[in-house]
C-alpha positions, 0 to 999 in steps of 0.5 A, spaced: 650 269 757 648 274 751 648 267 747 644 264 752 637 267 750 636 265 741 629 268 739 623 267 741 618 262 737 611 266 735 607 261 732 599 261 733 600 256 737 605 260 743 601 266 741 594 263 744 598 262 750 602 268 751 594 270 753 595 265 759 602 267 761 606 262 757 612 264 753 616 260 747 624 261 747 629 258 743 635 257 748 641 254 747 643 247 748 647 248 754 642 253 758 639 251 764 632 252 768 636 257 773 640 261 768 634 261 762 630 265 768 635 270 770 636 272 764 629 272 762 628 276 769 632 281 768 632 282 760 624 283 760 623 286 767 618 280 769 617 275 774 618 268 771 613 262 776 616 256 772 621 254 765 620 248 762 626 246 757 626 240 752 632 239 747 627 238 739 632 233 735 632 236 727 628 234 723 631 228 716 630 232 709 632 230 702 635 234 698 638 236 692 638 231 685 640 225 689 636 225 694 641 226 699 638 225 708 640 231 711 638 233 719 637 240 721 640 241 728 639 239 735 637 245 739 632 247 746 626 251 746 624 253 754 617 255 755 617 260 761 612 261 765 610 269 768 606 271 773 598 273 772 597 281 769 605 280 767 607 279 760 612 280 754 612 284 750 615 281 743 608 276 744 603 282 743 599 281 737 597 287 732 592 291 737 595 298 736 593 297 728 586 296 730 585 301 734 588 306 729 583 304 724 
């Protein structure tokens, strides 16, 4: 169960919707909806309305002097949806440094 929830994903794209209540997760390959939105529940102290998951296949690389292909990983995002006026707080953007100055 501690394994289940990886990192969450913050690009500008997941911030842009972390406004709207829509948070980006790396979960593990074998999590499913329920679990991800129990531990969700639970570790964030919010109320999840919705997850979606999609397993990313691992993008082909060359490497090295041969030139070599290899593959990153497989792994599962989740994208968690939370009801309105609720958010986490790993997603907020830098607000307390603009109210300092």
């Amino acid at each position: 169960m501690q394994n289940t929830l990886l990192r969450p994903i913050i690009t500008e794209k997941s911030m842009a919707d972390a406004g709207s209540g829509k948070y980006l997760f790396a979960v593990s390959r074998s999590a499913s909806k329920t679990l991800i939105k129990k531990i969700i529940n639970d570790t964030f102290n919010v109320h999840v309305t919705q997850v979606a998951t999609s397993v990313v296949k691992g993008k082909r690389k060359r490497i090295g002097q041969r030139r070599q292909e290899v593959t990153d990983a497989i792994w599962k995002k989740a994208i968690i949806w939370v009801r309105t006026g609720e958010k986490i707080g790993l997603f907020e953007s830098g607000g307390e440094e603009e109210k300092k100055k």
